[in-house]
C-alpha positions in Angstrom: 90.5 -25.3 111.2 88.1 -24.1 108.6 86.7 -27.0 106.1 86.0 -25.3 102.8 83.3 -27.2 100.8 83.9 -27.2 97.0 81.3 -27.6 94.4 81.3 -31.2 92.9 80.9 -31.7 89.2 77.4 -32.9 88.3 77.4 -36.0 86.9 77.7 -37.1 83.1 76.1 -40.7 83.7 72.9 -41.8 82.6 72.4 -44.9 84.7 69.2 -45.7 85.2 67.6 -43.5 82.2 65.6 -44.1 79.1 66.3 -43.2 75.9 64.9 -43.1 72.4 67.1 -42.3 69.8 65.4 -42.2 66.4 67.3 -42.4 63.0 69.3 -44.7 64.7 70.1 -47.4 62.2 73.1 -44.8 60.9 75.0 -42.2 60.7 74.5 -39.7 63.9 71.6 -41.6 64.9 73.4 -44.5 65.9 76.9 -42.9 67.4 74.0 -41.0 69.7 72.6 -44.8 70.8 76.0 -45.8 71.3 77.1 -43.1 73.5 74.2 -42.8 75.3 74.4 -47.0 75.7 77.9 -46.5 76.9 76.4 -43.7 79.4 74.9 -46.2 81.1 71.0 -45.9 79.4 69.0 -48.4 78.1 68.3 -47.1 74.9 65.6 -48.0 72.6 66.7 -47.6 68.7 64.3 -46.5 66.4 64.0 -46.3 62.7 62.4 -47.8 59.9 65.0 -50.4 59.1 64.2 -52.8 61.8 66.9 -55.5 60.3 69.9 -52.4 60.8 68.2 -51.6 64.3 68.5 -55.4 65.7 72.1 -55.6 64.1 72.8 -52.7 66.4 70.9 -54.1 69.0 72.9 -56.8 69.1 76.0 -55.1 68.7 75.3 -53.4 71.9 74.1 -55.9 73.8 77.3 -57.5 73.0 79.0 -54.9 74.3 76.9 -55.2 78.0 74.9 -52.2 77.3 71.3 -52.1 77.3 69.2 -51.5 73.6 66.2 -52.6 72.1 64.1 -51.8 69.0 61.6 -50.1 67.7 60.3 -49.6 64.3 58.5 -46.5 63.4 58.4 -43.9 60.3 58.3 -40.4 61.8 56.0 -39.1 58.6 53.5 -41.3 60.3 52.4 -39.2 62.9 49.9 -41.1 64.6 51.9 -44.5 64.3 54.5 -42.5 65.7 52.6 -41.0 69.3 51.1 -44.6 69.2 54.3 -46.7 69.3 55.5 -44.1 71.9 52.6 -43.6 74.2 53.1 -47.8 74.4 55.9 -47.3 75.8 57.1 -46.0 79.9 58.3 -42.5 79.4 61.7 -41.9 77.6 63.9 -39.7 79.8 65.6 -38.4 76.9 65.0 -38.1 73.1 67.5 -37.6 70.5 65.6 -37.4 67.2 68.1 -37.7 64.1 65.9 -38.8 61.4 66.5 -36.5 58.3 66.9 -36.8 54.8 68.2 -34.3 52.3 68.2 -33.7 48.8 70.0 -30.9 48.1 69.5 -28.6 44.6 69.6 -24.7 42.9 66.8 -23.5 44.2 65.2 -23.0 40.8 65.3 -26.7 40.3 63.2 -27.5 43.8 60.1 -29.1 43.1 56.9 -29.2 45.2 57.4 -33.3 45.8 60.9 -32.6 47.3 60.1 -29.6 49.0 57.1 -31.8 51.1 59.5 -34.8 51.5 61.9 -33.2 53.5 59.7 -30.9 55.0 57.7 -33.4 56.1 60.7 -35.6 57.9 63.0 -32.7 58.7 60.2 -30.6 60.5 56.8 -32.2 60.8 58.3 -35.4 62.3 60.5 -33.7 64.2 58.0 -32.0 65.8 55.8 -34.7 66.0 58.0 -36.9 67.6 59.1 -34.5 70.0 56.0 -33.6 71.2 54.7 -37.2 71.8 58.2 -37.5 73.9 57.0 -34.4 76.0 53.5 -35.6 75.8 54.3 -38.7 78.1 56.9 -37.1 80.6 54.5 -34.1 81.5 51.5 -37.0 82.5 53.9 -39.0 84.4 55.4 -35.8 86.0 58.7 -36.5 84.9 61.7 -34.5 83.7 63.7 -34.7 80.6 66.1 -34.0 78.1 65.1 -33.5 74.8 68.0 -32.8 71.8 67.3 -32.5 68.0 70.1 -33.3 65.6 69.6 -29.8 63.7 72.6 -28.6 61.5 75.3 -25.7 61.0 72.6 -24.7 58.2 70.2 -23.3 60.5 72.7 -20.7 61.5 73.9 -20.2 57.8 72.8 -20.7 54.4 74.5 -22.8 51.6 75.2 -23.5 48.0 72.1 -25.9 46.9 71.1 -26.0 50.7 67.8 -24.0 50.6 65.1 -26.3 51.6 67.4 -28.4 54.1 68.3 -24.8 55.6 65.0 -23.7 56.0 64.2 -27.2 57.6 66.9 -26.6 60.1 66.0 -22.9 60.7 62.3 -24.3 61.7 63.5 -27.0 64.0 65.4 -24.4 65.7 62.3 -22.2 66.3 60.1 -25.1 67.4 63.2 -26.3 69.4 63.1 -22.9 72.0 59.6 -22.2 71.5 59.2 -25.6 73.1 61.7 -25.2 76.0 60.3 -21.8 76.8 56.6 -24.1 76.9 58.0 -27.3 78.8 60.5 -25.3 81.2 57.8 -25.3 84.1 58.0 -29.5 83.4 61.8 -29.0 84.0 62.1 -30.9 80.3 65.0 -29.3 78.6 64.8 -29.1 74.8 67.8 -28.9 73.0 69.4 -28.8 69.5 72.9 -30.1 68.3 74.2 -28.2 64.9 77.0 -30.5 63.5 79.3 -29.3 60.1 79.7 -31.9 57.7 79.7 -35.0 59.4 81.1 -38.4 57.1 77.8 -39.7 57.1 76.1 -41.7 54.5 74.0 -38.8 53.9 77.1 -36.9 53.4 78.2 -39.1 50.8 77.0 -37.2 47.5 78.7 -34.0 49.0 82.2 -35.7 49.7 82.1 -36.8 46.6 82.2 -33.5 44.4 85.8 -32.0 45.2 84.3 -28.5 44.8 82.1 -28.6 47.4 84.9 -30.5 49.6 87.2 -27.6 49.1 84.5 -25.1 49.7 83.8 -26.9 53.1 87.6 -27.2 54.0 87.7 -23.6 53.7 84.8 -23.2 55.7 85.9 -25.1 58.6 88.4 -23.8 60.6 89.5 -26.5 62.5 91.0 -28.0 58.7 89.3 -30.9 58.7 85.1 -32.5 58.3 83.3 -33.8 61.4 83.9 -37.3 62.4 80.7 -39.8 64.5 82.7 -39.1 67.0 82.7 -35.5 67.2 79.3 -35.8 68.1 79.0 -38.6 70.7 80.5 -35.9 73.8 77.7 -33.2 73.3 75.2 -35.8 72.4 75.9 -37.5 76.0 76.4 -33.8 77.6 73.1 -32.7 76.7 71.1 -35.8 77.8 73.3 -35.6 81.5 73.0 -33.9 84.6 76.0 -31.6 83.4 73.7 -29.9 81.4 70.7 -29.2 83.7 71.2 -25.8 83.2 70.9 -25.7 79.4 67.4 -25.2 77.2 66.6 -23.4 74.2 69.6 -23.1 73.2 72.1 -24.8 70.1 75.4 -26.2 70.9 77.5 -25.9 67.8 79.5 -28.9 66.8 80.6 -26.6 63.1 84.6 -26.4 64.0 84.3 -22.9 63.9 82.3 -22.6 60.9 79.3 -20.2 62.1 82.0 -18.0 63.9 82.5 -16.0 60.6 
């Protein structure tokens, strides 16, 4: 008799992996610590709200999953590559600091314009880099994944500096996995729709813009923490090893216009 061997699925646990999640004191940022947690890594949280950061910690811990804490402000670059150079190599990063301040374009001014420039991309970057920085000189492999957004796919009403933020963390995003494929580092980004968020807040609470996002989405209904918790843990696993440069949509259906 013949024994026919079958391809196993590759694994979506993270046991025995690092991660640094940053923006993790809320929002995306923190349903990405927990998933990942609940995956089976120790994660280290990062933000600049340290006192949100250990109640999470703890919260976690709680739960038997492994989390500590690290406080950093990503438009500190060399704060930033310090802190993480001090630490072992982070197997995978999810970077989810952002900040938005949405406006007509005529009304953008210069000081908004470098403020979330400055977190949206330069940190971004920054911070992804110094994650790479540390697995290439330990020889290590990694997944890296940048919360990026629907709006670097599309544009949108008030939207045009946060767009063109999320259109540059795209390009950075596969210029750096076409760079760091040799390393076997996968770099990744995430595009969620409107998430309930706290950043989301101001939107949610203008019913023109809620009806223009209802009709928008095709699925009939906004993006919920957990929508993003299954790609954020499929990106950072095994499952994915085949996966770089490239932007998982989490939009329901949005971009498919």
């Amino acid at each position: 008799m013949t024994t026919t061997t079958l391809p196993r699925t590759p694994s979506f646990r993270l046991d025995g992996k690092r991660a640094l999640v940053v923006g993790a004191s809320s929002g995306i940022g923190q349903a990405a610590a927990v998933a990942l947690a609940e995956a089976g890594a120790n994660v280290t949280l990062a933000a600049r709200s340290i006192d949100k950061l250990k109640q999470i910690g703890d919260a976690l811990r709680g739960m038997g999953l492994m989390a500590s804490t690290l406080a950093i402000d990503v438009q500190d670059v060399e704060a930033t590559e310090q802190a993480i150079a001090s630490h072992a190599p982070f197997d995978i990063l999810v970077n989810s600091a952002g900040l938005a301040r949405h406006g007509p374009a005529l009304e953008t001014t210069p000081a908004d314009f470098d403020t979330v420039i400055g977190i949206n991309v330069r940190g971004a970057y920054f911070v992804t880099r110094a994650v790479a920085q540390r697995l290439v000189t330990a020889n290590r492999t990694g997944s890296l994944i940048n919360i990026s957004s629907q709006m670097a796919h599309v544009g949108g009403i008030d939207r045009a500096v946060y767009s063109a933020t999320k259109h540059a963390v795209e390009g950075f995003t596969k210029s750096m996995a076409i760079e760091w494929g040799k390393h076997g580092i996968r770099v990744n980004t995430i595009c969620p729709t409107f998430i309930r968020t706290p950043l989301a807040e101001q939107t949610f609470a203008n019913p023109e813009r809620v009806r223009w996002i209802e009709e928008k989405i095709k699925l009939g209904r906004v993006g919920e923490l957990e929508d993003m918790m299954g790609p954020v843990t499929f990106l950072a696993s095994d499952a994915a090893a085949m996966i770089t440069g490239s932007a998982l949509m989490v939009d329901g259906g949005w971009t498919a216009d």
